[in-house]
KEKE-3310 file (N, C-alpha, C; in steps of 0.2 Angstrom, whole numbers, plus 5000, padded with zeros to 4 digits):
npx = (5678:5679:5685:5693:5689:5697:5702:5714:5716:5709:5698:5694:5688:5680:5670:5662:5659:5650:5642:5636:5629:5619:5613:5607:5599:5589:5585:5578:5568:5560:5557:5546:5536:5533:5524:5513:5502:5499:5500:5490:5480:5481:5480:5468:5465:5456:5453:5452:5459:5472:5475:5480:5489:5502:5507:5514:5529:5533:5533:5540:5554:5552:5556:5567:5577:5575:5582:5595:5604:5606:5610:5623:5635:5640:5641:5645:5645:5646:5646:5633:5626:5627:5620:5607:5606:5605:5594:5583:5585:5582:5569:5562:5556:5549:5540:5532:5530:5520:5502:5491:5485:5488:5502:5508:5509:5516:5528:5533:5536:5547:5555:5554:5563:5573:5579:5578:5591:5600:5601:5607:5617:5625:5624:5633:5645:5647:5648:5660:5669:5668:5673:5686:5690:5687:5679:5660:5653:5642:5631:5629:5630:5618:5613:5613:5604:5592:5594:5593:5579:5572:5575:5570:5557:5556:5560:5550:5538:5541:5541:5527:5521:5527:5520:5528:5527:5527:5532:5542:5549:5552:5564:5575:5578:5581:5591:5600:5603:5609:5623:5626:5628:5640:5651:5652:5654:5668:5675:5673:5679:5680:5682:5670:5668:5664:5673:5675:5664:5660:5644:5628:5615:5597:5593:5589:5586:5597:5605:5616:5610:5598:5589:5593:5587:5575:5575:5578:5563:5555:5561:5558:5545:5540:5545:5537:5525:5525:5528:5517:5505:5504:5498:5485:5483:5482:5474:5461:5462:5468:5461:5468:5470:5470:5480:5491:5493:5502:5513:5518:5525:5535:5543:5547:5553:5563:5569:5576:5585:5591:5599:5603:5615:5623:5625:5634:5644:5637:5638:5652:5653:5645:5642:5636:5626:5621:5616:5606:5597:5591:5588:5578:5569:5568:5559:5548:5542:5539:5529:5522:5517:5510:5498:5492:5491:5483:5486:5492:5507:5511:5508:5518:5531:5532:5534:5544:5554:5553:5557:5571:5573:5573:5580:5595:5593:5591:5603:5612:5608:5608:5625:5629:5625:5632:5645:5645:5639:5643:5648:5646:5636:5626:5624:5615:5606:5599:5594:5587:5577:5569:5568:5561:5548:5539:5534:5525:5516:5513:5507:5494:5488:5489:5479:5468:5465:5465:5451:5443:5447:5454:5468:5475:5478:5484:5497:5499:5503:5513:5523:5525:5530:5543:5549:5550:5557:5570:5576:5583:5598:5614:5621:5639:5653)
npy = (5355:5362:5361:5374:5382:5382:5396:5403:5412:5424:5417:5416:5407:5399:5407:5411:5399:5398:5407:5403:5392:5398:5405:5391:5389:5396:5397:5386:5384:5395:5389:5378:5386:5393:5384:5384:5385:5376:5363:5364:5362:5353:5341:5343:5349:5358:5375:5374:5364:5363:5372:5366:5358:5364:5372:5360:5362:5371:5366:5355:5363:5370:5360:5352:5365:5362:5349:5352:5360:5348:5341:5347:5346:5336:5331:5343:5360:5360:5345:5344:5354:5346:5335:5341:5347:5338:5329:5340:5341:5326:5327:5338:5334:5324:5330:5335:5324:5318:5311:5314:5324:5319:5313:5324:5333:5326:5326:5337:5340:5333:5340:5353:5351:5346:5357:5365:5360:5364:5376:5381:5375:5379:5394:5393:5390:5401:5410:5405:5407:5422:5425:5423:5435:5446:5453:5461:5450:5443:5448:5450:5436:5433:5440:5433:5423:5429:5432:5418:5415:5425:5420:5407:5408:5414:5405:5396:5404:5402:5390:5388:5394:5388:5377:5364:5349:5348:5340:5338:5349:5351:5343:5346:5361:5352:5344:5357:5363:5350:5352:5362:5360:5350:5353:5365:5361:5355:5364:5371:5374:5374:5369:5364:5354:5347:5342:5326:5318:5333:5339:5339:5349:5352:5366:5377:5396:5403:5411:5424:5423:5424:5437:5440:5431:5436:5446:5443:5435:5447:5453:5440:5440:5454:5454:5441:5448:5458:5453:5443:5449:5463:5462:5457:5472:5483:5479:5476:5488:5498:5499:5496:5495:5480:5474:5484:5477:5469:5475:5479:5470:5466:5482:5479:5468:5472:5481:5473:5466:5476:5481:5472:5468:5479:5481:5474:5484:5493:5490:5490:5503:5508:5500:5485:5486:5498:5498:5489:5493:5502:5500:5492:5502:5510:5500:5499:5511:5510:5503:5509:5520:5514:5509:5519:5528:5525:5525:5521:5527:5528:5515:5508:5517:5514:5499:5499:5505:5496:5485:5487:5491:5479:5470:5466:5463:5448:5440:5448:5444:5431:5430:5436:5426:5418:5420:5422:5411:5392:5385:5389:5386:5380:5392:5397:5389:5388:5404:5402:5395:5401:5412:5410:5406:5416:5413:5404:5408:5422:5424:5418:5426:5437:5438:5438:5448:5455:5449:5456:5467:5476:5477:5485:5488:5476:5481:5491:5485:5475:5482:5490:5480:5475:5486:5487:5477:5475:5485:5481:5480:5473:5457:5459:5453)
npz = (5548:5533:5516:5507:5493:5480:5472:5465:5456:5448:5437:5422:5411:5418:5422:5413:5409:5420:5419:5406:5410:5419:5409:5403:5412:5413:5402:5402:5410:5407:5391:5394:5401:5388:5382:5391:5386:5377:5380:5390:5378:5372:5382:5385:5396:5409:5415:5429:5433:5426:5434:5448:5444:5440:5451:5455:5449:5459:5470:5468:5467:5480:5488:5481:5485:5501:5501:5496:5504:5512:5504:5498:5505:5502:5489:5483:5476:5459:5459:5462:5454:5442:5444:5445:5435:5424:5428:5426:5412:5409:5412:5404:5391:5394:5403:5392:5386:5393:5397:5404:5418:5430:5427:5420:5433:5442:5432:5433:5447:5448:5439:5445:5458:5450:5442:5454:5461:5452:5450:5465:5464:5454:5458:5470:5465:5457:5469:5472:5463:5458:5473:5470:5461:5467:5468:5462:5451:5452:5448:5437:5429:5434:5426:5412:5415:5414:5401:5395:5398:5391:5380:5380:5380:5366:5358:5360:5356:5345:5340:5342:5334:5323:5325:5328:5339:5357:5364:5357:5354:5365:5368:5359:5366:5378:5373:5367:5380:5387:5381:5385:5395:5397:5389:5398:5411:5411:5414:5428:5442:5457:5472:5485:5495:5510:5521:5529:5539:5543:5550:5543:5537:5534:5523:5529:5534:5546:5560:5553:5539:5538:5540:5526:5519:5520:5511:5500:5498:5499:5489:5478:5478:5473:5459:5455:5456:5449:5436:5433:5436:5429:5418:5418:5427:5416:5408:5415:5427:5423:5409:5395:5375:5367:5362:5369:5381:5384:5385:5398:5403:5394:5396:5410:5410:5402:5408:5420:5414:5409:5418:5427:5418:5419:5433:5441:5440:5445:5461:5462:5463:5473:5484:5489:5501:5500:5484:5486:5496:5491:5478:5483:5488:5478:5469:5478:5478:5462:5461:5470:5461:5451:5458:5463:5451:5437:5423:5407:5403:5417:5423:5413:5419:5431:5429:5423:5436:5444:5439:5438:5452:5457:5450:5455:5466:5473:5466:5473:5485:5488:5483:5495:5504:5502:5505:5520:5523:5531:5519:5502:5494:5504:5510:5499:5497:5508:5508:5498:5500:5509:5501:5488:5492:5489:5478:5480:5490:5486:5473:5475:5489:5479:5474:5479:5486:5475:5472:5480:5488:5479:5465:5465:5479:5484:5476:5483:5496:5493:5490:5502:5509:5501:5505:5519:5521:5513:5515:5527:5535:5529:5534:5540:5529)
capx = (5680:5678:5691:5694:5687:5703:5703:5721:5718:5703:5697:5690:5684:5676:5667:5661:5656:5646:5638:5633:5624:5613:5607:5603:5595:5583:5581:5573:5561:5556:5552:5542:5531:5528:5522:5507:5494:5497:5499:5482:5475:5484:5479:5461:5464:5450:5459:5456:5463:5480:5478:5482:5495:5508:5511:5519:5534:5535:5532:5547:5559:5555:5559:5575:5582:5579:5587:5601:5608:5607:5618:5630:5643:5644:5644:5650:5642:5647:5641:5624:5624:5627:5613:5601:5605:5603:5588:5578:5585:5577:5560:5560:5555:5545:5535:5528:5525:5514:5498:5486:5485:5495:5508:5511:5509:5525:5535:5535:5539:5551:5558:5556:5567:5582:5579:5581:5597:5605:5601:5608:5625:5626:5624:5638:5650:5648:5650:5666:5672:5666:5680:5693:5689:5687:5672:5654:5651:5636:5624:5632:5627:5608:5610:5614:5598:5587:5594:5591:5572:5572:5577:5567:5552:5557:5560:5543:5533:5542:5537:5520:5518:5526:5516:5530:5525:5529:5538:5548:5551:5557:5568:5577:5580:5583:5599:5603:5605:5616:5628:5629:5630:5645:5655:5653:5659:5675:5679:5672:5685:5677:5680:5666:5663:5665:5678:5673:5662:5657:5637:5625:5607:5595:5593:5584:5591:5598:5608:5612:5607:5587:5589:5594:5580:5567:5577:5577:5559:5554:5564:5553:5538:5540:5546:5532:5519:5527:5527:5510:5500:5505:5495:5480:5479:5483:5469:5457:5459:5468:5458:5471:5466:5472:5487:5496:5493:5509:5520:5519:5530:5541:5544:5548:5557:5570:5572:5578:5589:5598:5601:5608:5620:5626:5623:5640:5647:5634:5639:5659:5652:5640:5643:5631:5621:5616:5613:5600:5592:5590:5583:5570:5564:5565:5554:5542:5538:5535:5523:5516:5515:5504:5492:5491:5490:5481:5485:5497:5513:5512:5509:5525:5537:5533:5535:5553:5555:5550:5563:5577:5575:5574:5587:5601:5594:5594:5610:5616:5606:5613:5632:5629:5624:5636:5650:5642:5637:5650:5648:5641:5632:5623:5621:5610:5601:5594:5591:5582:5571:5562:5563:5557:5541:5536:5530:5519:5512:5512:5501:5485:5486:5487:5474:5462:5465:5461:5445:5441:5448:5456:5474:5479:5478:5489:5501:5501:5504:5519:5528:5525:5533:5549:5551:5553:5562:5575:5581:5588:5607:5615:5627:5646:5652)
capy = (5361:5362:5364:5381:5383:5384:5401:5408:5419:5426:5412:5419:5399:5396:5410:5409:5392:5397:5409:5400:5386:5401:5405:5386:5385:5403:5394:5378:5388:5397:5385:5375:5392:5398:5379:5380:5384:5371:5357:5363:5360:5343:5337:5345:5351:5364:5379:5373:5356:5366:5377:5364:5355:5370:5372:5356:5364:5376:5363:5352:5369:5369:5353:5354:5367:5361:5344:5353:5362:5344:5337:5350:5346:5328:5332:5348:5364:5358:5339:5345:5358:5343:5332:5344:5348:5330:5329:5345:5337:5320:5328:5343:5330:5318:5332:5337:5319:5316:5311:5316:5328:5315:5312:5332:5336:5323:5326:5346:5339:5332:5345:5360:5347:5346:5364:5370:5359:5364:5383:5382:5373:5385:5401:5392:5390:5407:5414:5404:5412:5430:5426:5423:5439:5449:5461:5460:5447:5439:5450:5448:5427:5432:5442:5428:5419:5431:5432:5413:5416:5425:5416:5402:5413:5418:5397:5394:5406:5398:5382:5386:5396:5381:5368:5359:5347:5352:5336:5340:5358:5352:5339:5348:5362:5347:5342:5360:5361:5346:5352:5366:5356:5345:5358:5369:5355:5355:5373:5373:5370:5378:5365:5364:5349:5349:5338:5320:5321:5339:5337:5343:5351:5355:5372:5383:5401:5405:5418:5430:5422:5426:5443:5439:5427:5439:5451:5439:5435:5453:5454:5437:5442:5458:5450:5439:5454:5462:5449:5440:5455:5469:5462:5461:5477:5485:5477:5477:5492:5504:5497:5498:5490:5472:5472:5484:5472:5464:5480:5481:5467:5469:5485:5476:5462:5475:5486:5470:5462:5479:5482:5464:5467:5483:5479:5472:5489:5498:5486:5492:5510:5511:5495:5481:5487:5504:5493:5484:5497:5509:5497:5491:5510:5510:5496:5501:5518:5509:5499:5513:5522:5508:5509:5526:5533:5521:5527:5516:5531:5529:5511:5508:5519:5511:5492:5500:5505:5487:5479:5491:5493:5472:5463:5464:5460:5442:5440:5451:5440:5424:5431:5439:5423:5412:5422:5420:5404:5389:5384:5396:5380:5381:5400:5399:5386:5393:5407:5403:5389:5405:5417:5407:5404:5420:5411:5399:5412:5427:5423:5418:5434:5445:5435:5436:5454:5458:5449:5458:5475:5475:5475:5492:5486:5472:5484:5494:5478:5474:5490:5491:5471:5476:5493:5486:5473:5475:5492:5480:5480:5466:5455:5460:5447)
capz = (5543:5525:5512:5503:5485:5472:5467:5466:5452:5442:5432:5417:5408:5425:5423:5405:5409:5423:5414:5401:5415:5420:5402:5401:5415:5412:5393:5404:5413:5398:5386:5395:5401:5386:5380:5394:5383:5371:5384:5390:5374:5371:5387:5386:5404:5410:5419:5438:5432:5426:5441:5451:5443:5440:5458:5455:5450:5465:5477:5466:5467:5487:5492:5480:5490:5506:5502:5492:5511:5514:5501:5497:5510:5502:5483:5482:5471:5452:5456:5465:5448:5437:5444:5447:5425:5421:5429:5420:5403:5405:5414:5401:5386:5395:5403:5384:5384:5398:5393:5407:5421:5435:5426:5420:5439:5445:5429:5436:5455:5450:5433:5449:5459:5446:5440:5460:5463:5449:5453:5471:5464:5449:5462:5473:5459:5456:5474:5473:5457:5463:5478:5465:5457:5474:5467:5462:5446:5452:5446:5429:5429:5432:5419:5407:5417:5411:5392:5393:5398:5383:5371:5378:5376:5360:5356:5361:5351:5334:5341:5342:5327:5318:5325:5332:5345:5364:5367:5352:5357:5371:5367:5356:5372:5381:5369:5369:5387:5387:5377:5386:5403:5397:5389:5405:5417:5411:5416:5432:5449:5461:5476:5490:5496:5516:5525:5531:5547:5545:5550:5536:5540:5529:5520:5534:5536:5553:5560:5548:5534:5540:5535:5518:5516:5519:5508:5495:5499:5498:5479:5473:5477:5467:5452:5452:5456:5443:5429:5435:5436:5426:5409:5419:5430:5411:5404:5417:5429:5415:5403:5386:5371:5370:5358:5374:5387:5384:5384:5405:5405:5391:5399:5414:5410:5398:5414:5425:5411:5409:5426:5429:5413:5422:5441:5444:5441:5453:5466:5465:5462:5479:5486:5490:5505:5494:5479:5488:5497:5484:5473:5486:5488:5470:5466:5480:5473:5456:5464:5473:5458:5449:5460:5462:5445:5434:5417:5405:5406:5424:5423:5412:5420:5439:5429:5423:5442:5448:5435:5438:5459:5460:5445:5458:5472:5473:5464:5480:5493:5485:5484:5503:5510:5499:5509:5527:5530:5532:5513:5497:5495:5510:5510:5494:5497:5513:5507:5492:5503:5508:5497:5483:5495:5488:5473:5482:5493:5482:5470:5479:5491:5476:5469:5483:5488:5470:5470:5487:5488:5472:5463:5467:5486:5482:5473:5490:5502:5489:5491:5510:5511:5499:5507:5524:5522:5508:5518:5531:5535:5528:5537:5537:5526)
cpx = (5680:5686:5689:5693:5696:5704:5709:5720:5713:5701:5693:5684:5678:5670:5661:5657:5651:5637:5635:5627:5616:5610:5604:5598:5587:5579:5576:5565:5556:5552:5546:5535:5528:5524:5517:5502:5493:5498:5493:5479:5478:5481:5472:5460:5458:5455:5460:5462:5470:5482:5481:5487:5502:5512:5515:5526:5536:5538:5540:5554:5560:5557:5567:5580:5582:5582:5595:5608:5609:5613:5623:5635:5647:5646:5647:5646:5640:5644:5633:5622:5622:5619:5608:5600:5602:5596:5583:5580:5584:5568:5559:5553:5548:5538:5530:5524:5520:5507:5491:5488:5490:5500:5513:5513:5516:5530:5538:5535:5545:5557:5561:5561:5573:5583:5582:5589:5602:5604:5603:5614:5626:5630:5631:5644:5651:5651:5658:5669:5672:5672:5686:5693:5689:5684:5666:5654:5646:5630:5623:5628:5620:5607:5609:5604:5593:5587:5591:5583:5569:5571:5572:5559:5551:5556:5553:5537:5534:5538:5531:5518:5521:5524:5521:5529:5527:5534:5545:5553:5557:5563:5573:5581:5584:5593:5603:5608:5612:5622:5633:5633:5639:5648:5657:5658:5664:5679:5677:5678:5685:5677:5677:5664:5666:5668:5673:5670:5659:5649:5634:5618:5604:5594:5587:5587:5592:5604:5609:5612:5598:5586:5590:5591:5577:5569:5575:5567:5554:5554:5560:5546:5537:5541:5542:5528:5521:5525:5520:5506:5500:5502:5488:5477:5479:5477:5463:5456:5461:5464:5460:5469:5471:5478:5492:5496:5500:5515:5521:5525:5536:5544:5548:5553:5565:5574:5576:5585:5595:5602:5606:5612:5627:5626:5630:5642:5642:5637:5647:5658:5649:5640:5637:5625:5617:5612:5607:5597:5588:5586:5578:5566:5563:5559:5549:5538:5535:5530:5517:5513:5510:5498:5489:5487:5490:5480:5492:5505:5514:5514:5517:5531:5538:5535:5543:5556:5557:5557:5569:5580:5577:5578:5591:5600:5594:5599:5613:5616:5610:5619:5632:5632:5630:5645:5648:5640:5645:5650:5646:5637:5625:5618:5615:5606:5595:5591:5585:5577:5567:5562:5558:5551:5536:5530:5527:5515:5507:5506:5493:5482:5487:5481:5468:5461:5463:5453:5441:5440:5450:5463:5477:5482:5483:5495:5504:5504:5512:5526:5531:5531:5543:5550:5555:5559:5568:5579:5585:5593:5610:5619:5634:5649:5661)
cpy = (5359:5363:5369:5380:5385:5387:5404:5412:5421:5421:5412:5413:5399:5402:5411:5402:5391:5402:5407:5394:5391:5402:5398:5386:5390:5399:5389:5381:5390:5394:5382:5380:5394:5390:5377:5379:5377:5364:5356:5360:5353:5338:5338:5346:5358:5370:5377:5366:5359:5368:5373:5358:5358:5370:5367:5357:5368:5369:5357:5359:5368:5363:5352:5359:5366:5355:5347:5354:5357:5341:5338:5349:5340:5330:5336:5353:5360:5350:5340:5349:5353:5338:5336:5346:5343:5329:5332:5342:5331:5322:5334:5339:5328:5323:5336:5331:5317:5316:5312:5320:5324:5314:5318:5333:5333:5326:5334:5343:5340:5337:5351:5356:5347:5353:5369:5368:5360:5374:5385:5380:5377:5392:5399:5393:5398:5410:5413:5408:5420:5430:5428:5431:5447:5457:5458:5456:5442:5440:5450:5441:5429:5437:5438:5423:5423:5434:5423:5412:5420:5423:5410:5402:5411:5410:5395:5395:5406:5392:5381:5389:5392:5376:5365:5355:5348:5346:5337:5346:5356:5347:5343:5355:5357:5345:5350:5362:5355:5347:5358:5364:5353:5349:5364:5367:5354:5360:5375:5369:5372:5369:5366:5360:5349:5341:5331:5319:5326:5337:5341:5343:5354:5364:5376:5388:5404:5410:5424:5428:5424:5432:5443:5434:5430:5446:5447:5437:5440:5453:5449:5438:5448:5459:5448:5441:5456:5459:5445:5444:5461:5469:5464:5467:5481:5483:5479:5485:5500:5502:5498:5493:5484:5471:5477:5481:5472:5469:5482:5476:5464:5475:5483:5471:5466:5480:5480:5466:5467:5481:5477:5466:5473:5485:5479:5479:5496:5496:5489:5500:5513:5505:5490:5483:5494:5502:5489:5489:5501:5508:5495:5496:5510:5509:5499:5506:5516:5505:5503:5518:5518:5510:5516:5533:5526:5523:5522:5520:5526:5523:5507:5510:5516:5504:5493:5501:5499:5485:5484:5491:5484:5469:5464:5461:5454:5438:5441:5447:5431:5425:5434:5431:5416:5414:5421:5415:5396:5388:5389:5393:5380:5384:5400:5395:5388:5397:5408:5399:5395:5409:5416:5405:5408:5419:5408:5403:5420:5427:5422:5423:5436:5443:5439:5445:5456:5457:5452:5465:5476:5477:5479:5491:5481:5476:5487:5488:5475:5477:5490:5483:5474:5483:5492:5482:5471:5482:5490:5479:5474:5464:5456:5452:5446)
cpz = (5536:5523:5509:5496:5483:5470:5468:5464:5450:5437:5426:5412:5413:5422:5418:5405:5412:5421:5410:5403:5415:5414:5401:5406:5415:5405:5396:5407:5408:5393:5388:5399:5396:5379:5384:5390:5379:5374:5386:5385:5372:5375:5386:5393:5404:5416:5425:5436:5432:5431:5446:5452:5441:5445:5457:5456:5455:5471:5475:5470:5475:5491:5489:5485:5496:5507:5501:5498:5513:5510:5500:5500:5506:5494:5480:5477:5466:5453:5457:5457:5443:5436:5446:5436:5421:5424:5426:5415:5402:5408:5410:5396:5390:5399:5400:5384:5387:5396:5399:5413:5426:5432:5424:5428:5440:5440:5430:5442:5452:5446:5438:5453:5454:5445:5446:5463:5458:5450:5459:5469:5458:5452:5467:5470:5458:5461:5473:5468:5458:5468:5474:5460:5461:5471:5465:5453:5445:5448:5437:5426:5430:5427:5412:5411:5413:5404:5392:5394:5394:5376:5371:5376:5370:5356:5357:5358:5345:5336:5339:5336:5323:5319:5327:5338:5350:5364:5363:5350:5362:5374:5365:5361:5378:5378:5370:5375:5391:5385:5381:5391:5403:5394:5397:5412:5417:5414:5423:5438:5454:5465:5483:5494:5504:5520:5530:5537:5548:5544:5546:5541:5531:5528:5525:5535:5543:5553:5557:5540:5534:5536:5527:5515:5514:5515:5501:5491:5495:5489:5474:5473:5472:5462:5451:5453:5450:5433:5428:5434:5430:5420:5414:5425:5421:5408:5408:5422:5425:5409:5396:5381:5371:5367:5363:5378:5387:5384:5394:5405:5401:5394:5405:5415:5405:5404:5418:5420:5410:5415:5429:5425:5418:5431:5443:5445:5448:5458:5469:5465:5470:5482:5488:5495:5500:5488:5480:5491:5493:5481:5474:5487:5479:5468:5469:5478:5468:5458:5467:5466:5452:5453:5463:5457:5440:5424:5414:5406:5411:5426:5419:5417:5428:5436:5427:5431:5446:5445:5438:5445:5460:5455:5450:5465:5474:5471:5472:5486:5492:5487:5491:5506:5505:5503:5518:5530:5528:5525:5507:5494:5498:5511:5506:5496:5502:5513:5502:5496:5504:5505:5491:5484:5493:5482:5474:5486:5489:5479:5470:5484:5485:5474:5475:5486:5482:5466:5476:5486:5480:5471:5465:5475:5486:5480:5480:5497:5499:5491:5497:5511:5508:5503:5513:5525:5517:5511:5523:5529:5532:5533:5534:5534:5528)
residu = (UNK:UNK:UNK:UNK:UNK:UNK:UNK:UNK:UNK:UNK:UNK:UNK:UNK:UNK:UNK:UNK:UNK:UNK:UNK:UNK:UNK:UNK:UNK:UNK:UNK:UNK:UNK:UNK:UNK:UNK:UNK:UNK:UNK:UNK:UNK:UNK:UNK:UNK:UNK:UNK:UNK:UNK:UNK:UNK:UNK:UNK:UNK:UNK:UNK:UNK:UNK:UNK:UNK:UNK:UNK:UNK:UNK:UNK:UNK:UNK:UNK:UNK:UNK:UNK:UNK:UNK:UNK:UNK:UNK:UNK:UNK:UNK:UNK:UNK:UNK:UNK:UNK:UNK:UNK:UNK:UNK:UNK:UNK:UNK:UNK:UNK:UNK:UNK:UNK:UNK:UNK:UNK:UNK:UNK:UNK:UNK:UNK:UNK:UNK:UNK:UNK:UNK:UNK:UNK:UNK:UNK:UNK:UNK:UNK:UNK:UNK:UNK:UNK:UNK:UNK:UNK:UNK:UNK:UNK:UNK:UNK:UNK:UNK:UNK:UNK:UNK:UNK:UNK:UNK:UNK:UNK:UNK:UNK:UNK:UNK:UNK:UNK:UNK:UNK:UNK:UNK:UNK:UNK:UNK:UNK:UNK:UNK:UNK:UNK:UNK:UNK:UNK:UNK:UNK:UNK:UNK:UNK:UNK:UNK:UNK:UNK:UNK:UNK:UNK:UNK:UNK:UNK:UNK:UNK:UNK:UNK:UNK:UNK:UNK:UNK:UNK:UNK:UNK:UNK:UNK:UNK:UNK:UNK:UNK:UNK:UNK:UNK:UNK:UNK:UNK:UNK:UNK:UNK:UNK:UNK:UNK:UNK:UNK:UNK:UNK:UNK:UNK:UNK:UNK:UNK:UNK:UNK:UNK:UNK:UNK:UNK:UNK:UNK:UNK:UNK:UNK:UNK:UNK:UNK:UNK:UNK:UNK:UNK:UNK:UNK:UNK:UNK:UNK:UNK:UNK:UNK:UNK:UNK:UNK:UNK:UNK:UNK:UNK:UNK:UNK:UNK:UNK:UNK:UNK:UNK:UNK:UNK:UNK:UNK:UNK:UNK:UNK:UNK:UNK:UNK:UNK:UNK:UNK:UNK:UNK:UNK:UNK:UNK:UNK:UNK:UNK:UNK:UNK:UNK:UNK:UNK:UNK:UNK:UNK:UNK:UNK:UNK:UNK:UNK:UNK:UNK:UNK:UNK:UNK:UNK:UNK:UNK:UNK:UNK:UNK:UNK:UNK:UNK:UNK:UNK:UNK:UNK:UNK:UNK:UNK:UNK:UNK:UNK:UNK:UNK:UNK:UNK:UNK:UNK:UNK:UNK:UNK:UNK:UNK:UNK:UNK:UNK:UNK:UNK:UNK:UNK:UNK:UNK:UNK:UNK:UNK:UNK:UNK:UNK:UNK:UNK:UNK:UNK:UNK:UNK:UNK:UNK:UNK:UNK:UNK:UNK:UNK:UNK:UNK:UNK:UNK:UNK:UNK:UNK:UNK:UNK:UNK:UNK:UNK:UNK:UNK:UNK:UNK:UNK:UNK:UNK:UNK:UNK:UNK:UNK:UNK:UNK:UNK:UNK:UNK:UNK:UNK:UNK:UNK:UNK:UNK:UNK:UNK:UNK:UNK:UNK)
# end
């Protein structure tokens, strides 16, 4: 048996604090995204060269969470949070410094590694907090993740337009980050850690966590259909001139930011299962209308569709299984082990389907994936 998370009453610090982890950990992502090109040319990588060292980070992220379902019982949410932070903040830096393509590739194992165990004890803190509050405030906290992708964005395109060096971009986010980490940790109380003897497994999802993988699943894949694709079907099969490109996923990325800000209150409006179905028809339709109706309008108002039907769902599948399985710990990590697969999968089926059939087919195979499987029942929690 575990012991009970500490929440007597609404802990409003805790939650402010938890909040603030997801903006740093969106800020971590970010920065070092929108510092690819200039690593590329620092390093003088050729595109396969980088194509094949990125993935790094995935493959860090999934092995992160399936250790994570293993260690959580022992350290508990907030310490699994803290060393998965300290990790992304000494591999942020030093993977600017990396001076050749093997060393870029480990310093992203191991950076998706810190970044997913700190994203899996972030999401359990939360669940716990959420209990204490006894209504929907998950969807809120990914809202601050994706203000912090943002900013790191937004951080990244001064960098480069001042010539800052990457390592010292990222250094600099790196110190941020810390500051946030070690003020945050005071505020967090959320007790997880599972009673002495309790046997630990790795982050695999069974019984009714499975459905809320492939729900989850469903939701990553969409997002990263969405944010991957949508400059180049604009470019190349609407053919806009080159300064709109970039407006599919601004488009895109402001629909799913507003959505999360005002999610929580959907959730106590219509409740969780409506909340998630609704928005997985939603998104599909946006999808179907992409490839449907090839004109920038059309394309716009299906990449709002997209952002609007998916910013809660994951939040949701998170906070689902973070009440269903023995720990919230647990829950996430399982469920994130496969939905996050989407990102390793995803992008080479759309790839290959848009050098075959083409993008629009892709768009339809998208639709059909979230449709089915985000309309499933959740488990009573």
């Amino acid at each position: 048996m575990r012991r009970e998370p500490i929440t007597d009453a609404p802990d409003r610090a805790a939650r402010r604090a938890i909040t603030a982890m997801f903006l740093a950990n969106g800020m971590a992502v970010a920065s070092f995204i929108a510092r690819i090109p200039d690593v590329q040319t620092d390093l003088g990588l050729r595109e396969a060269t980088l194509g094949l060292v990125l993935p790094g980070v995935s493959i860090g992220v999934i092995s992160g969470l399936l250790v994570s379902g293993w260690l959580i019982p022992r350290t508990g949410s907030r310490r699994l949070m803290l060393i998965g932070a300290s990790v992304a903040i000494v591999m942020l830096p030093l993977a600017g410094l990396a001076s050749n393509a093997l060393l870029l590739g480990l310093a992203l194992v191991v950076l998706g590694l810190g970044g997913s165990t700190m994203d899996v004890g972030m999401n359990a803190q939360g669940v716990g907090i959420e209990r204490s509050y006894g209504r929907s405030i998950m969807v809120g906290m990914h809202a601050a993740w994706s203000a912090g992708t943002l900013l790191g964005a937004l951080g990244g395109t001064i960098a480069t337009t001042t010539g800052t060096p990457v390592a010292t971009h990222l250094l600099i986010v790196a110190a941020i980050i810390t500051v946030i980490a070690a003020t945050a940790s005071r505020w967090l109380s959320i007790d997880d850690v599972a009673a002495p003897g309790t046997p630990a497994h790795f982050a695999i999802p069974r019984g009714a966590l499975f459905p809320l993988a492939l729900i989850a699943f469903a939701a990553a894949l969409g997002e990263n259909t969405a944010a991957s694709w949508s400059g180049l079907h604009l470019r190349d099969t609407v053919v806009v001139p080159a300064a709109q490109v970039g407006w599919g996923y601004v488009a895109y990325t402001a629909a799913m930011v507003t959505v999360r800000v005002f999610g929580d209150r959907l959730v106590v409006r219509f409740g969780r299962q409506r909340v998630v179905s609704g928005g997985g028809v939603l998104a599909a339709l946006g999808f179907l209308l992409m490839a449907s109706v090839p004109t920038l309008i059309a394309t716009l108002i299906g990449l709002v569709m997209i952002g609007l039907g998916l910013g809660t769902t994951v939040p949701l599948a998170f906070a689902t299984a973070g009440r269903v399985a023995r720990t919230p710990g647990e829950g996430v990590a399982a469920v994130a082990s496969v939905g996050y697969l989407a990102f390793l999968v995803g992008p080479p089926t759309i790839g290959i389907l848009a050098d075959t059939i083409g993008l629009s087919v892709g768009f339809v195979l998208v639709a059909a994936v979230i449709a089915i499987l985000t309309t499933r029942r959740l488990p009573v929690q």
